[in-house]
N, C-alpha and C positions, 0 to 999 in steps of 0.2 A: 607624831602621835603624842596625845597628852602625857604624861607622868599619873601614876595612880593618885600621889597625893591629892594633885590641883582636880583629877575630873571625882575623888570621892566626896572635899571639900565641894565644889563647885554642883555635886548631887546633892548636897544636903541643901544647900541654898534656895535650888529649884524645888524642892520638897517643900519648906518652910515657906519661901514665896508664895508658891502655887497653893499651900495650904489656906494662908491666910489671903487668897485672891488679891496681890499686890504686884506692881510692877518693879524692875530697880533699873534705875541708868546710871552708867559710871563716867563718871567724869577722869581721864587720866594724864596725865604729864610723865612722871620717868618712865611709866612701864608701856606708854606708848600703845594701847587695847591691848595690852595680854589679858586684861581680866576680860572686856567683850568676849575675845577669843577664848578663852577658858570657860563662858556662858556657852556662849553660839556653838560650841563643839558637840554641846549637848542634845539628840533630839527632841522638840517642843520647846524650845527655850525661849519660842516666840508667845510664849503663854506670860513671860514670865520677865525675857528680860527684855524692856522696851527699848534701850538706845545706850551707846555709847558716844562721848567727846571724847578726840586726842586733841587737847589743845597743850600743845609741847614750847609755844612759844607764848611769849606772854601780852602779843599780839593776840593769838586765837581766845588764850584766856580770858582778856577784854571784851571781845567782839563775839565768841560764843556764850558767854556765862554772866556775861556782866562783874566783871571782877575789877573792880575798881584802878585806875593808872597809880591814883594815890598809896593804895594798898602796896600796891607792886614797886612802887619807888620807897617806901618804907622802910618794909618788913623784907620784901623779895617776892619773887615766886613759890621759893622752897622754905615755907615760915604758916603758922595757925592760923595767921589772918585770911592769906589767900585761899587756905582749902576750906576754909570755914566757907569765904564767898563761892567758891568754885562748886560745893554739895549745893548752897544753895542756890547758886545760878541755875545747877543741873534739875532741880526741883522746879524750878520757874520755868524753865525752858525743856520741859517734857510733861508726859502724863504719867510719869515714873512717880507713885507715892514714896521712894522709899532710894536716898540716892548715896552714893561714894563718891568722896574725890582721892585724889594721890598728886603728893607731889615732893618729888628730892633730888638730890645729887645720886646717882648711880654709878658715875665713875667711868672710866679710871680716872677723870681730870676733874675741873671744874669745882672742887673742895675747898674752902677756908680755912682757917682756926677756928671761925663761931659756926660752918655748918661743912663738916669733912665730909668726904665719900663716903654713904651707906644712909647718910643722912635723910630720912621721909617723915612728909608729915602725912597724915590721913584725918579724914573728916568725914561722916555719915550723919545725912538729913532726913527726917520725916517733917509731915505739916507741924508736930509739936517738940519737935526733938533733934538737937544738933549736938554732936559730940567730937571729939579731936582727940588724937593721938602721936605721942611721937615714938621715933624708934631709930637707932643707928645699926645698922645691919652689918655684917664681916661681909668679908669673900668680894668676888669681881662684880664685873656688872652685872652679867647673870643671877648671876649668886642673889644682888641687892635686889633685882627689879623681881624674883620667881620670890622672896621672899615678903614682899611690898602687896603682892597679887594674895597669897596667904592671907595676910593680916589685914587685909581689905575686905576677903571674901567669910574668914571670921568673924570683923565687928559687921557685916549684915547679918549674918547669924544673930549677933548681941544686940543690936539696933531692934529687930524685929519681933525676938524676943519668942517664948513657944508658942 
């Protein structure tokens, strides 16, 4: 069963969407569809939420999103660059006006000095509007990936605006 937070967040979203007749597709990497699955739990969400990517490898990220090899041998998978390309890939490759991406280290392993465990980046697109965020989250993997799904489902709230 959901948690109250993620399905009262995740009501407001389909309220706001559905108000302003808009779709959203999420593009996801550490949290693997939790945000899909925190949409789709809700009834009618097919009003609202047109698609998810899990593209968890940076294989899928290329080949579903059009996320550049270049990017990804740069910057990383978990860096501004790729979630910038990744909302936008999810914009080009759906009829979702209105898109998310996610991407970080959630741990336990897998951590640097320049990007530690908890580390995500987020990125939300419209036709005129692309914006990025960053965040270092505490706690396990749980902890980082329910808290990644939050902060996702928040800036569409901000993205879309009242």
């Amino acid at each position: 069963m959901m948690d109250e937070q993620l399905a009262e967040l995740a009501g407001r979203v389909a309220e706001r969407l559905s108000g302003k007749g808009v779709m959203l597709a999420a593009a996801e990497s550490c949290t693997g569809g939790w945000v899909a699955k925190v949409c789709t739990d809700l009834t009618g969400s097919s009003g609202w939420f047109e698609r998810g990517f899990v593209t968890y490898s940076n294989e899928a990220k290329q080949e579903m999103l059009g996320v550049s090899p270049r990017t990804l041998a740069t910057h990383g998978a978990v860096s501004e660059a790729a979630v910038r390309e990744m909302a936008s890939g999810a914009l080009a490759r759906s009829r979702a006006r209105v898109t998310l991406a996610i991407s970080g280290v959630a741990g336990p392993g897998g951590g640097t000095d320049r990007k530690p465990v908890g580390t995500v980046w987020f990125a939300w697109a419209t036709a005129d509007r692309l914006q990025t965020q960053h965040e270092c989250f505490g706690g396990d993997r749980e902890a980082v990936r329910r808290a990644a799904v939050i902060t996702a489902l928040e800036g569409v709230l901000e993205i879309v605006g009242t």
